[in-house]
N, C-alpha and C positions, 0 to 999 in steps of 0.2 A: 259714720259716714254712709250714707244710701249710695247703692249703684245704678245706673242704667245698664245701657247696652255696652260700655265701657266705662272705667274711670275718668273722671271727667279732673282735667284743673283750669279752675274759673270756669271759661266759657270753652276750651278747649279739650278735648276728646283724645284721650291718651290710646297709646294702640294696644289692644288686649295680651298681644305678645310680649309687649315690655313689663307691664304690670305683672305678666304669671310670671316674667325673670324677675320682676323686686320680690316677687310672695314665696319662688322657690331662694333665692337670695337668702332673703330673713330667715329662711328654715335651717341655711348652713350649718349655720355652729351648732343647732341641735343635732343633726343628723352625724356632724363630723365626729363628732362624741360615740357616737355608734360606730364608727371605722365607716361612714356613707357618704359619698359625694353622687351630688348630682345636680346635673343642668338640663337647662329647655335644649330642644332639640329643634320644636317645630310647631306651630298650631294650623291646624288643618280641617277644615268641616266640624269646626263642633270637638276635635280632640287634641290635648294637648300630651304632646311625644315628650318624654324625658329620658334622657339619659342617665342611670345609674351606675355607680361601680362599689364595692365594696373592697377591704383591708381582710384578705381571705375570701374562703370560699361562703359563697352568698348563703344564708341561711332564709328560706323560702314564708315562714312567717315575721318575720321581719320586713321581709322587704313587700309583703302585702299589709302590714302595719303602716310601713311609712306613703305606699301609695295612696291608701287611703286615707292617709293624714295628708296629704299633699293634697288630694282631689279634692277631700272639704276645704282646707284653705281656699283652692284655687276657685272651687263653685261658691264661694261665701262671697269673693271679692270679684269673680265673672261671672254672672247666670249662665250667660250666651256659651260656656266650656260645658260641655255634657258629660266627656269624663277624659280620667289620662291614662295613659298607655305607657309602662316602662320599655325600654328597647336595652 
């Protein structure tokens, strides 16, 4: 599926922040398998805010593993996201 400036259905123009919620969605069960949740927070100029929590105390290459497994997903299926930000 090609993208534009959003995903598009039919003729209609889906909103970029629901789409990075289906793309961080489908990431669930992988990341839960790690003890990782996380949800959208916010998209804002260009950056998409997530919310992480971890099952224990956070381990700091992991959780820049999964951002940046998050951020390709999210810029393969948004151009217009330039990158994400955990919180």
């Amino acid at each position: 599926m090609s993208t534009t400036e959003a995903e598009t259905v039919g003729n209609a123009r889906q909103d970029p922040e629901a789409v990075a919620r289906e793309v961080v969605g489908s990431l669930a069960p992988y990341l839960q398998s790690d003890g990782v949740a996380c949800r959208v927070d916010r998209l804002e100029a260009g950056i998409l805010y997530i919310e992480i929590s971890t099952q224990g105390p956070p381990d700091a290459s992991l959780i820049m593993l999964i951002r940046l497994g998050i951020e390709r997903k999210i810029t393969d299926r948004l151009p217009e996201i330039d990158r994400v930000e955990l919180l």
